[in-house]
N, C-alpha and C positions, 0 to 999 in steps of 0.2 A: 227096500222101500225108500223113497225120495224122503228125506232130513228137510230138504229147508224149502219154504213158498216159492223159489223160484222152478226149482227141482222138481215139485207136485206140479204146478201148471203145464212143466212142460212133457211132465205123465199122463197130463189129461189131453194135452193136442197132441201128444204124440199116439194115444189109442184115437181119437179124433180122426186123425189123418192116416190113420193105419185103415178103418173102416170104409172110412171114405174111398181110398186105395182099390183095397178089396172088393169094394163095389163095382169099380169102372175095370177091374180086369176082368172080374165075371161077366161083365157087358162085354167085354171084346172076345172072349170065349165064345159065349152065346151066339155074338156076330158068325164068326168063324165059323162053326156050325151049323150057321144056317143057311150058308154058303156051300160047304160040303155036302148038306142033305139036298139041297135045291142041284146039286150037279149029281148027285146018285138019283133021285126021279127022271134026269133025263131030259127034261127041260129048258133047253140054253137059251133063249128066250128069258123065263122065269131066273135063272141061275147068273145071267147080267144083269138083272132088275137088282137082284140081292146083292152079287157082288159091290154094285153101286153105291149102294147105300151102307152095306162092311165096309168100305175103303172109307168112307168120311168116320165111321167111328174110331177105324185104326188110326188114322192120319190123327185124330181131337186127342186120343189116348195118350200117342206117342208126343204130341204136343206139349201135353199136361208130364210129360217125360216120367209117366208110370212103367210103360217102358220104353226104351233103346229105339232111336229110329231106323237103324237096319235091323231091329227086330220086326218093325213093321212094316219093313222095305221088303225085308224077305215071306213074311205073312200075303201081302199083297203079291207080292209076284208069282208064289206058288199056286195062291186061290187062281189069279186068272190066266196062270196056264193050266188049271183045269178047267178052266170054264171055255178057253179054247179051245182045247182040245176035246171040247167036246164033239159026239159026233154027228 
């Protein structure tokens, strides 16, 4: 356990910004996903609408450098080469 006031504060923004964290990567998960299911329906029409709007969350994410931007370089690329290759 943190000894001295500077050491506690920075226990409390460090769970602070740990949560926060874990919040905005569950968002880009959820994204992901809903980009995957929109291209298993079949729909590429509907499975561009979502992609659309996944790549701005990835792009804010990777921004905020929760994660790596060729993590989101390669997230994006794969979504819409399935969303091309749709048939």
């Amino acid at each position: 356990m943190a000894n001295t006031a500077q050491a506690r504060k920075r226990a409390r923004q460090a769970s602070a910004q740990r949560d926060h964290n874990m919040s905005q990567r569950s968002e880009l998960r959820t994204a992901i996903k809903k980009v995957r299911k929109a291209i298993e329906a079949g729909d590429k029409a509907a499975a561009q609408a979502v992609f659309q709007s996944s790549v701005s969350v990835i792009d804010s994410i990777a921004d905020k450098q929760i994660i790596h931007k060729n993590k989101a370089a390669r997230h994006k690329s794969r979504l819409s080469q399935a969303v091309k290759g749709m048939a």
